[in-house]
C-alpha positions, 0 to 999 in steps of 0.5 A: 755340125754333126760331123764337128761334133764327132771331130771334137769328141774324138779330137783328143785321140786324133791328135795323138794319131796325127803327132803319131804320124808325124813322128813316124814320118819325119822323126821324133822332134820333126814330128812334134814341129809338125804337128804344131804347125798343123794346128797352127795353120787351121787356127790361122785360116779359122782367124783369117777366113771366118773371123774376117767374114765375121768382121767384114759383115759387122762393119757391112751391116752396120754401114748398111743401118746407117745409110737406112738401107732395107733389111740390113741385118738379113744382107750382113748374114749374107754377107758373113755366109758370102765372106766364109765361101770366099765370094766377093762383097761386092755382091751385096754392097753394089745392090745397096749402092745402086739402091741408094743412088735410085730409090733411097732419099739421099743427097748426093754427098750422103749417097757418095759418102755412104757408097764409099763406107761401103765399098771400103767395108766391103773391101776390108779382106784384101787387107785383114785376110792376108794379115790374119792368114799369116798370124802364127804360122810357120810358114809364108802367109802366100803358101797358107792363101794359096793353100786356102784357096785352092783347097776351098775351089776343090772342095768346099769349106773343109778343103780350104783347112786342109789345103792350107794344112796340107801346102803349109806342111808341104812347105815345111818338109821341102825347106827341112830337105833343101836345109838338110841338103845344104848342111850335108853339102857343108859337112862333105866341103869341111871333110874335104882337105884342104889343098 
């Protein structure tokens, strides 16, 4: 938290340093194209991995109230903490099914009924993450997961921002060059004379 707090004291300067930099690199209007996308990306995996954690617990733990499982709030936290570091939900949700189905005073339609709420809360990613991920990105919502992903397996929880930052930008770049090349092949072909 100290670290972000540093970041959004100077966040007003580092902009200006990265549109700076990508300016230098890829021109005037490329650069302002970049930098946006840049923004956008972080935004995007923000939305798509914190907000869907965030969601995902909320149904989790509710599901969880209802079917009168034991510290229900303390297991939806581990299930917001478990969604943010990308671990599947299965590792709470199997626990609170197999608790119900053993221990807890549930018919078998309550118990059945109850497991499927919660293995469908608990799978709720696999659809709201790829759907969030590519929200407002200029790039392939694939190319943003992947980067996600493999930054967060590299790094931790900033490498999942910048992975994401850095494969959506790659991206861009290697679509503007083959652009490029095939427009430049299309000038040569029409000064070509026509035989």
């Amino acid at each position: 938290f100290i670290i972000a707090g540093v970041i959004m004291a100077f966040g007003e300067s580092g902009e200006r340093g990265a549109r700076a930099i990508f300016d230098r690199v890829a021109g005037k209007a490329r650069g302002e194209e970049l930098n946006k996308l840049s923004t956008a990306t972080v935004r995007a995996v923000a939305m798509g991995v914190i907000g869907v954690a965030f969601i995902q617990a909320i149904v989790v733990g509710l599901a969880l109230l209802v079917a009168g499982i034991p510290w229900a709030g303390v297991l939806a936290l581990v299930m917001l903490l478990l969604g943010i570091a990308q671990v599947p939900a299965l590792l709470v949700t199997l626990p609170a099914i197999a608790y119900m189905w053993t221990i807890g005073d549930y018919g078998t339609v309550a118990a059945a009924s109850y497991s499927v709420l919660l293995i469908v809360a608990g799978s709720a990613d696999n659809v709201l993450k790829p759907l969030m991920l590519g929200r407002g990105v200029d790039a392939p919502m694939p190319v943003v997961l992947l980067g996600a992903l493999g930054g967060m397996a590299a790094t931790g929880i900033l490498g999942m921002f910048v992975g994401a930052t850095l494969l959506a930008l790659g991206y861009q770049i290697f679509m503007g060059w083959v652009e490029a090349r095939d427009e430049l092949e299309q000038a040569v072909d029409d000064s070509q004379p026509v035989a």
